[in-house]
N, C-alpha and C positions, 0 to 999 in steps of 0.2 A: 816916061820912065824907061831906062836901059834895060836891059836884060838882066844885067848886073845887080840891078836894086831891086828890081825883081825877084830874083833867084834870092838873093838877102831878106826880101820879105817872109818870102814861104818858108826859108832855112827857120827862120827866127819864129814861125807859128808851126815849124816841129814837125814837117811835111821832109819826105823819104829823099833820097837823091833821085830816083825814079818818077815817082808821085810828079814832083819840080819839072823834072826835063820831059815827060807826057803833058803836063800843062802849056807850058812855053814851048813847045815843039823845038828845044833845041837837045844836045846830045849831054846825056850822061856823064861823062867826061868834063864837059863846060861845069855842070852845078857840082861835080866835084873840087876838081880846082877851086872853083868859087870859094866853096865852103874850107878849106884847105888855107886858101887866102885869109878867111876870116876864122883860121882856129880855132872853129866849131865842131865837136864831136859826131858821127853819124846818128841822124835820128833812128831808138831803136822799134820796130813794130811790136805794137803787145800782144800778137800770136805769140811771140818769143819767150813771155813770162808766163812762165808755171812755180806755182806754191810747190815746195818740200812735198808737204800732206794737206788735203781740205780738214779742218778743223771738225771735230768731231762737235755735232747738236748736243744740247740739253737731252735731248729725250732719248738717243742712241748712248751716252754716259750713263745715266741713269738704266738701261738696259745691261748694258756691260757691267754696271755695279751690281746688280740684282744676279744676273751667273756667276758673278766670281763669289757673292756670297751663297750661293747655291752648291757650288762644286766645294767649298771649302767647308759648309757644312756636312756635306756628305764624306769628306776627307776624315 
């Protein structure tokens, strides 16, 4: 297997251009091109994804419901 097909494997199972060129001990550079050649997007890592807001629990709702009709009865 080339380096080449290589590099195209790991591209295609979603692995970093970094991740790629520490595997195959060749340079950064090379598996970009690569993937460049094959107009494929950069894989993105999911430290990157963060939600808006974490969704509020059933039992934290149900809290929040209970003050606002606490405050509003006392209003």
């Amino acid at each position: 297997m080339s380096t080449r097909d290589a590099i195209t494997a790991l591209i295609r199972d979603g692995h970093t251009d970094a991740s790629i060129a520490l595997r195959l001990g060749c340079d950064r550079s090379t598996v970009s091109k690569t993937r460049r050649g094959l107009a494929k997007p950069d894989a993105c890592r999911v430290v990157e994804y963060r939600p808006d807001r974490m969704p509020t629990s059933p039992a934290q709702q149900a809290a929040n419901r209970a003050r606002l009709l606490e405050a509003l009865r006392a209003a």
